[in-house]
C-alpha positions as CSV (number, residue, x, y, z in Angstrom):
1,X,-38.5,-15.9,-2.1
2,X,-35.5,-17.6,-3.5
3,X,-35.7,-20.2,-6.6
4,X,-33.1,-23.3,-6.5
5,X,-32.5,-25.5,-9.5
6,X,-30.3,-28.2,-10.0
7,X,-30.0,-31.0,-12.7
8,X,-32.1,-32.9,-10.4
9,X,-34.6,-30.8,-9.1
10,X,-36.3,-27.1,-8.4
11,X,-37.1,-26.0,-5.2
12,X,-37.9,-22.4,-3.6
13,X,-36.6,-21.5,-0.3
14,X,-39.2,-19.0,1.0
15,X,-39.6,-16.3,4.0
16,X,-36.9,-13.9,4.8
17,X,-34.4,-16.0,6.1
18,X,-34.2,-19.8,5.4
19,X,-32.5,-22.4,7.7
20,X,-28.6,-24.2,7.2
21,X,-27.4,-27.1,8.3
22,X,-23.6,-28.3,8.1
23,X,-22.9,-31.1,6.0
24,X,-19.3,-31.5,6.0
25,X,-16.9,-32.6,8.5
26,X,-18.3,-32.0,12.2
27,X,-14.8,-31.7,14.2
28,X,-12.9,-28.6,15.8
29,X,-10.2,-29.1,13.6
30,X,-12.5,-28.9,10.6
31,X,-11.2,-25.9,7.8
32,X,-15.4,-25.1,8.2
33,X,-15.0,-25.1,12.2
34,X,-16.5,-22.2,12.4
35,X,-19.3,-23.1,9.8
36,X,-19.8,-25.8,12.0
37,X,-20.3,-24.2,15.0
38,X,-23.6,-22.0,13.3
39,X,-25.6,-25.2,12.0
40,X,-29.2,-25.4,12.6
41,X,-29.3,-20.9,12.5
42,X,-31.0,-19.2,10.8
43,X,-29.4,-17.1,7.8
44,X,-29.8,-14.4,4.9
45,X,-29.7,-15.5,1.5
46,X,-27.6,-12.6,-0.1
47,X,-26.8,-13.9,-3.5
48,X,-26.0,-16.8,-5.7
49,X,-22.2,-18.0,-6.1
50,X,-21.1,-18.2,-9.9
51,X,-19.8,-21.3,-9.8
52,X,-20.7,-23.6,-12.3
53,X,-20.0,-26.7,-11.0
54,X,-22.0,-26.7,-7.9
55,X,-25.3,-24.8,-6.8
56,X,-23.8,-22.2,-4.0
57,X,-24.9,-18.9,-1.6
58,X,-22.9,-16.4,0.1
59,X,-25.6,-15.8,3.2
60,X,-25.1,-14.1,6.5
61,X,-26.0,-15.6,9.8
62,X,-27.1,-13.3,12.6
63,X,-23.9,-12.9,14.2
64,X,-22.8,-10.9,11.1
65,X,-20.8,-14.4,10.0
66,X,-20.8,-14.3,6.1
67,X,-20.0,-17.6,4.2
68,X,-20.7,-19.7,1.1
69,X,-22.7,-22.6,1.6
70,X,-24.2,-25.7,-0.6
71,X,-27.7,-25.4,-1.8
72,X,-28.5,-28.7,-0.2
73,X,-27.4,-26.8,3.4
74,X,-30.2,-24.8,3.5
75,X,-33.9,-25.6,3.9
76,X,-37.0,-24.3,4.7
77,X,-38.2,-25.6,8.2
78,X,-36.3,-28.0,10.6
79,X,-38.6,-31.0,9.1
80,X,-35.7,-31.0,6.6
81,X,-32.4,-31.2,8.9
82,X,-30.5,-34.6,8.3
83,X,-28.6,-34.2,11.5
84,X,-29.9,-33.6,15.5
């Protein structure tokens, strides 16, 4: 189980793996191309990013791909994606 907070809210992300979803710039020429291309996979929360200005995860998605992503990128079920 992993616990979220932000200013706003506090949420848990539960089960071993959690779903992401891309929220940035959806192109090939995107610097998160790559990022991109794994939306809507599931991942592996590994740990939380110090970074004090936003809420971050480094997670790993099953292809071995390891990348830091925004807390509001991952969810608990596909109810939650913004995007088809």
């Amino acid at each position: 189980m992993l616990r979220t907070s932000t200013a706003t809210a506090t949420r848990t992300l539960s089960g071993p793996q959690v779903l992401f979803e891309y929220h940035c710039w959806e192109s090939k020429d995107s610097a998160d191309a790559e990022l991109w291309r794994h939306t809507h996979q599931a991942v592996d929360v590994l740990y939380q990013l110090d970074n004090p200005d936003q809420v971050m995860y480094r997670v790993r998605f099953g292809d071995g791909l390891e990348y830091d992503v925004f807390e509001d990128e991952l969810m608990d079920s596909p109810a939650g994606y913004e995007r088809p």
